[in-house]
C-alpha positions as CSV (number, residue, x, y, z in Angstrom):
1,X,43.1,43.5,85.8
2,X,44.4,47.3,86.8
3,X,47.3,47.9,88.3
4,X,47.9,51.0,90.9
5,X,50.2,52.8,87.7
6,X,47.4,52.4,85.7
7,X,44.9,53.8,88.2
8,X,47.6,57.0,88.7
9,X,47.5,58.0,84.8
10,X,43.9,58.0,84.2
11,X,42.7,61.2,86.2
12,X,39.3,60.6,87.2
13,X,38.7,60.2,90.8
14,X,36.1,57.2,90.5
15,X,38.9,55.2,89.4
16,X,41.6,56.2,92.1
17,X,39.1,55.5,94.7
18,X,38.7,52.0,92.9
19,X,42.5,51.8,93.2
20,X,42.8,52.2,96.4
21,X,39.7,49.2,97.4
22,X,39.9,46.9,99.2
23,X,41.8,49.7,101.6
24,X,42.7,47.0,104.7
25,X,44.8,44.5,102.9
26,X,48.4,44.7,104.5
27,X,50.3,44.6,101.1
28,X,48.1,47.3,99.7
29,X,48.1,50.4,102.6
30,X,50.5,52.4,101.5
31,X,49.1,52.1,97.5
32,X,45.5,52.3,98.7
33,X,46.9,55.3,100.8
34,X,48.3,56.8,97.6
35,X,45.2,55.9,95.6
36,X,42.7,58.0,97.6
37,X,45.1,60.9,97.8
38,X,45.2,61.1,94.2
39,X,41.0,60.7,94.2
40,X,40.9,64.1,96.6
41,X,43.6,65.7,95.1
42,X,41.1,65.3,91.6
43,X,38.2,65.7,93.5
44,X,38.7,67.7,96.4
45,X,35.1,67.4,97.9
46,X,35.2,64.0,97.3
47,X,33.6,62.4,100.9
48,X,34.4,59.1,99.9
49,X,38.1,59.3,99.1
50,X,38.8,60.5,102.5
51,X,36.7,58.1,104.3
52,X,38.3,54.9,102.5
53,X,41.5,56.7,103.2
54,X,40.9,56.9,106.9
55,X,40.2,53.3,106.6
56,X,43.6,52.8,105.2
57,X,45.6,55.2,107.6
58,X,44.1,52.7,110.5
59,X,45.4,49.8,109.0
60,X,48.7,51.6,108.9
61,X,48.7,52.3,112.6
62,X,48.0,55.7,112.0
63,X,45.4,57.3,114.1
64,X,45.4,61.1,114.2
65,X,45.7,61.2,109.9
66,X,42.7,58.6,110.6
67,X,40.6,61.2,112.4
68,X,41.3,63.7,110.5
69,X,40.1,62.0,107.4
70,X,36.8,60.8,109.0
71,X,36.8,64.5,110.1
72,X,36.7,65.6,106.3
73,X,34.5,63.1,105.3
74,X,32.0,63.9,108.0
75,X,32.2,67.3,107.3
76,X,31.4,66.4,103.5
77,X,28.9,63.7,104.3
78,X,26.7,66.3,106.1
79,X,27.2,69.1,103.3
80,X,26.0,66.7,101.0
81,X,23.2,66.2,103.2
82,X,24.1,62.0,103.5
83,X,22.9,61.6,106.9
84,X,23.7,57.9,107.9
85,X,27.5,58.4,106.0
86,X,28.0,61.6,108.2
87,X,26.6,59.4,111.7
88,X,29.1,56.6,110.5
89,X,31.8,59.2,110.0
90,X,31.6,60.4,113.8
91,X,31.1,56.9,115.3
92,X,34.6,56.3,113.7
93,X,36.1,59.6,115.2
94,X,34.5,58.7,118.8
95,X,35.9,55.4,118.6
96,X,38.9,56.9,118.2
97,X,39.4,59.2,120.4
């Protein structure tokens, strides 16, 4: 099994998102948190990364990092031209705000 420090030294972005799954278990918010910055920080147009991290700023009570993440991510989706993700991205936001 991989562990988070593992995840941290490998540099590819696939894996930190990997890290950071499943992002809405309590013990693992903060590390998921960490694990999908790391993912964007390799990959900065990576949609995915700051989706799942959206995901984990909600489950750490934090809202507006939350929408700006699904922000990113929607934005991204729709240059990437994935429809349904960038719908699902501004559901989140509206729900949200």
């Amino acid at each position: 099994k991989y562990t988070p420090e593992l995840y941290f030294n490998i540099g590819n972005a696939r894996t930190f998102i990997t890290a950071g799954l499943p992002p809405l278990e309590p013990t693992r918010g903060s590390t998921a948190i960490q694990a999908y910055t790391q993912a964007i920080e390799a990959n900065p147009g990576f949609a995915d990364a700051y989706y799942n991290r959206a995901l984990a700023y909600l489950d750490n009570k934090d809202q507006p990092k939350a929408i700006a993440d699904f922000q990113k991510a929607a934005e991204l989706y729709k240059q990437g031209g994935r429809t349904s993700a960038y719908q699902d991205a501004l559901n989140r936001i509206k729900q949200l705000q």
